[in-house]
N, C-alpha and C positions, 0 to 999 in steps of 0.2 A: 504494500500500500504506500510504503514512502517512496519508494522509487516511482510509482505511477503518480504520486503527486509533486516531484520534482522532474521528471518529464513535461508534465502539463505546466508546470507553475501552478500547482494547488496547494497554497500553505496550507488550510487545514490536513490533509491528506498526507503530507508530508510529517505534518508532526504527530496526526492519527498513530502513521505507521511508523515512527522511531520512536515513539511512544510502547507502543505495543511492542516492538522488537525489544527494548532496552530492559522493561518488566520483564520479558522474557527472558534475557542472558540475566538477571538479577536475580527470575527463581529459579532458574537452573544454578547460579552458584551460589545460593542460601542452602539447597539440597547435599547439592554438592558437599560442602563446606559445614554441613550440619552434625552435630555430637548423635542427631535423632536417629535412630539406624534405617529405620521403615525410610526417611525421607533422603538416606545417603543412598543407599539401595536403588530407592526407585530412581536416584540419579544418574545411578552406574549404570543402569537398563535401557535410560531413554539414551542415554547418552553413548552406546552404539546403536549398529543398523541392522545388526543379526544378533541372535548368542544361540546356545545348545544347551537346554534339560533336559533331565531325565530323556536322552535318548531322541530328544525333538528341538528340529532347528527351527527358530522365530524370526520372524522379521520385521520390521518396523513398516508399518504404512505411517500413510499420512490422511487427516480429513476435516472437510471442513463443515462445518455447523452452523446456521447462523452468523456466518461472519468470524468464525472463532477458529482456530486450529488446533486441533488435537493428534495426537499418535497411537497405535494402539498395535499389538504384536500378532501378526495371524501367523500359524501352525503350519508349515512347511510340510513337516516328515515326521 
């Protein structure tokens, strides 16, 4: 979204979307960088593109909602 509103010259859009980006790198290294294990974990998960449990490879998608992005792992093998 920032880039499409620094293309156009769209301040709002522009700071919509480094707005959103920069929340974004901030809870990923709160996760990150967290004592909480549930929330260091989940950082270590989103933060590759595959992994392997128990016997099955995951992969990361991506989707979007409403305007929002989320990730979520579908089941390979």
């Amino acid at each position: 979204v920032g880039i499409i509103g620094l293309l156009t010259h769209d301040n709002t859009l522009f700071f919509a979307g480094a707005a959103g980006a920069l929340y974004s790198s901030y809870r990923y290294e709160e996760d990150r960088k967290s004592s909480d294990r549930l929330r260091h974990t989940r950082a270590a998960y989103f933060g590759r593109a595959s992994f392997w449990r128990n016997g099955h490879h995951f992969v990361r998608r991506t989707t979007w909602k409403h305007g929002v992005k989320y990730y979520y792992f579908v089941r390979m093998s």
